[in-house]
N, C-alpha and C positions, 0 to 999 in steps of 0.2 A: 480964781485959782481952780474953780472946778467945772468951769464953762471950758468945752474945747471948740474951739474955730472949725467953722464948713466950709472947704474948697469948696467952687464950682470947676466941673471941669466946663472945657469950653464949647457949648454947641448941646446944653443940657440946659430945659426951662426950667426955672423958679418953681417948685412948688410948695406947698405948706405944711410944716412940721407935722409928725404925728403928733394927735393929739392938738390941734391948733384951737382947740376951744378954749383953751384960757386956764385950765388945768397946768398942766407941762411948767407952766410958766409958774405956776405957785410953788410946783415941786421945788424946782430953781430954786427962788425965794426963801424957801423955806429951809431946802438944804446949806443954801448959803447962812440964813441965820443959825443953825447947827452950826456950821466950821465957825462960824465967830466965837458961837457959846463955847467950842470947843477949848478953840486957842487963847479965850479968855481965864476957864480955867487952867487949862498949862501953867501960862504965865502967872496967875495966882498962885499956884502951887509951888512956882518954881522962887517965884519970888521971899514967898513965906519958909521955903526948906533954907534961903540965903537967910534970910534977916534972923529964923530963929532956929537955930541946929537941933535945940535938945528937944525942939516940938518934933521933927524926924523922929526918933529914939523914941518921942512917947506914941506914936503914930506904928511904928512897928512892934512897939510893945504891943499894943492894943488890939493891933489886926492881928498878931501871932497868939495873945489869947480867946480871942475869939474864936480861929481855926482850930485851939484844943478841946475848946465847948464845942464846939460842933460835931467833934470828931469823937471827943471823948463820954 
């Protein structure tokens, strides 16, 4: 999802990525396991505000007293 595709146009050689040491490529990798971790917790989250509502309620109780400690 976060790889985008290289044209070549035509009558242009092949050359090597920036970065073609081997680095570039772990970025990749790495950012790819981010978006996994990401949309793992989404779907955690989303799934647990379905199964259990009044944990929502207590979830914004919670962060809403914290931001009066903070502030207050």
């Amino acid at each position: 999802m976060t790889q985008r595709a290289q044209e070549q146009e035509p009558g242009t050689c092949a050359r090597p990525l920036a970065g073609a040491g081997g680095r570039g490529n772990a970025r990749r990798r790495r950012s790819a396991l981010w978006e996994f971790f990401g949309m793992a917790l989404a779907a955690i989250s989303l799934c647990t505000a379905v199964v259990s509502p009044g944990l929502r309620d207590a979830v914004a109780y919670t962060l809403a007293a914290m931001a009066v400690e903070l502030t207050g």
